[in-house]
N, C-alpha and C positions, 0 to 999 in steps of 0.2 A: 080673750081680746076681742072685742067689737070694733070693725073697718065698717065707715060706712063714707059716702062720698057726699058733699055736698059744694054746689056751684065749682064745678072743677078742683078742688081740693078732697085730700085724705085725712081722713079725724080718725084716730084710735083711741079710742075709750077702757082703760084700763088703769087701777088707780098705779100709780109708779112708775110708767111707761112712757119710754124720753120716746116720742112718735119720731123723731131722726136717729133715733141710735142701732134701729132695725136697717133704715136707709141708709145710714151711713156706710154701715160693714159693707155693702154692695158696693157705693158708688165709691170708696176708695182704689176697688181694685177691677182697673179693665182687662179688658178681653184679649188674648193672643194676637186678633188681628187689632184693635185700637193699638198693642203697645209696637208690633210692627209697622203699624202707618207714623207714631212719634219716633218711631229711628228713622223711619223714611225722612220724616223732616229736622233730620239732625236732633235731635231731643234726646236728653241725657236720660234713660231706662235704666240704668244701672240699680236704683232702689227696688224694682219689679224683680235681682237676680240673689238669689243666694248663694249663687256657686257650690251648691250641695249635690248636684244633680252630674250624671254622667254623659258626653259627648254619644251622640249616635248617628252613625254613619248614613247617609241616603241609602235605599234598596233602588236596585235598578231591578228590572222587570227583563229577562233574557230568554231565548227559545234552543235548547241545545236537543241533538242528535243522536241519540245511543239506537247503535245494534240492539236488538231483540235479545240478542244471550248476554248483554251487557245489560242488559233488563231487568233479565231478568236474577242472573247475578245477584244487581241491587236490590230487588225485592225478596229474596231467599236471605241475605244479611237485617235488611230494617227489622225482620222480627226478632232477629237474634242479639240485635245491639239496642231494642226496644225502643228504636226511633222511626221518624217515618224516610221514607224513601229520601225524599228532599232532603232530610238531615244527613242521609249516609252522602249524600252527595257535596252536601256543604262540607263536612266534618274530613270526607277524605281531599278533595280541594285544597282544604285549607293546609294538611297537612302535604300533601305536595309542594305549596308555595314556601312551606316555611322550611322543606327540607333543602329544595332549589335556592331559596336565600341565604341558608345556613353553606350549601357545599360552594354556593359564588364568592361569599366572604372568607 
């Protein structure tokens, strides 16, 4: 394919080649923030969503406190459950919330 420019336009030279049908597949589909600023202004999006994709939670960003032998504790286990440390601490977390939820129920 040969692009070349003349007086502000694009010519592709190619014998076969619909020169919008390159352009098109782009300009059909915007950008996460353009489809964001049409919901902002009430604009139905709905054709941008497949509904195939899964919900994901915001991450908050937190600073917590462990003792030193709670430390190290957790880094004596991460190699054993072959996670990293952050994960021994999500993974036992979580299973605390869900034991506390389960004995309130």
């Amino acid at each position: 394919m040969l692009l070349y420019a003349h007086e502000s336009e694009i010519f592709f030279r190619n014998e076969g080649l619909n020169p919008y049908a390159y352009m098109s597949s782009t300009l059909d589909k915007p950008t996460a923030d353009e489809i964001a600023k049409m919901a902002d202004r009430n604009e139905d999006v709905s054709r941008y969503f497949t509904n195939k994709g899964t919900a994901r939670y915001s991450i908050k960003r937190i600073n917590v406190d462990f003792s030193a032998p709670m430390l190290t504790e957790l880094d004596e286990m991460a190699p054993e459950l072959n996670i990293s440390r952050q994960a021994v601490i999500k993974s036992f977390l979580r299973q605390a919330l869900d034991q506390h939820r389960l004995a309130r129920s």
